[in-house]
C-alpha positions as CSV (number, residue, x, y, z in Angstrom):
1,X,2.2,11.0,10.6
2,X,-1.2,10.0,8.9
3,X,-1.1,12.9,6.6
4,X,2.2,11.5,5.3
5,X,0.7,8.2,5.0
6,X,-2.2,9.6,3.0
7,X,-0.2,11.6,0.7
8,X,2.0,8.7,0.1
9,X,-1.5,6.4,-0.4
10,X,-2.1,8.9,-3.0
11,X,1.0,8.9,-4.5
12,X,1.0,5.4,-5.0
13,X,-3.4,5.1,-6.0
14,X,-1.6,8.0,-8.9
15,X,1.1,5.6,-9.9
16,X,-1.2,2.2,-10.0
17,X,-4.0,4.4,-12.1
18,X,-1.1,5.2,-14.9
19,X,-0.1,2.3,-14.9
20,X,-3.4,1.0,-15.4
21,X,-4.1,3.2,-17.9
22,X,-1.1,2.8,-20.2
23,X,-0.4,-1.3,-19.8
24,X,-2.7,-4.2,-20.9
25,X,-4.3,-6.7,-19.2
26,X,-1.5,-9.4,-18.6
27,X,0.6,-6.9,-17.6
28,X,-1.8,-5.3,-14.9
29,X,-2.1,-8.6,-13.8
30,X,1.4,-9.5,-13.3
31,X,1.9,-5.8,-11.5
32,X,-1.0,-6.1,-9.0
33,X,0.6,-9.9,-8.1
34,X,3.8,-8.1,-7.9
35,X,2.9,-5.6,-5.7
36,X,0.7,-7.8,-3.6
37,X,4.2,-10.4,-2.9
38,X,6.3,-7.2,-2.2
39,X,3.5,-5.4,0.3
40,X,2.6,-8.9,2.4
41,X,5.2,-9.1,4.1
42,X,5.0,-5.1,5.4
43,X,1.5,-5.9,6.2
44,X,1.8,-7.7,8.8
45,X,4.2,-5.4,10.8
46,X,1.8,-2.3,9.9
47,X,-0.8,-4.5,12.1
48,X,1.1,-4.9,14.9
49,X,2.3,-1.2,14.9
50,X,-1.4,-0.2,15.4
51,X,-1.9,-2.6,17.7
52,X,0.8,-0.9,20.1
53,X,-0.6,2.3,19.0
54,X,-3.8,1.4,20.2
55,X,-2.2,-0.3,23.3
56,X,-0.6,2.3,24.3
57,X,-3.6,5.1,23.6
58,X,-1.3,6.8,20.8
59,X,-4.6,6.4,18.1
């Protein structure tokens, strides 16, 4: 489970460099806002899944 996780973290740090490193500024900006509006929502329910974990000694 967390090496999935991890490879997928990677995945994703591998996608946000390129993109990075072939966009300019504005449109960096306007991804990382993007990205931040799309991900805040999951946050939240990623929180209280470790919470249980934790609860229930799975950590």
């Amino acid at each position: 489970m967390i090496k999935i996780s991890f490879r997928s973290f990677a995945l994703v740090s591998t996608r946000a460099f390129n993109t990075f490193h072939f966009t300019d500024m504005t449109s960096i900006h306007y991804w990382v806002l993007k990205r931040v509006k799309e991900t805040q929502p999951l946050r939240k329910y990623r929180n209280i899944d470790i919470l249980e974990r934790k609860k229930n000694g799975l950590h």
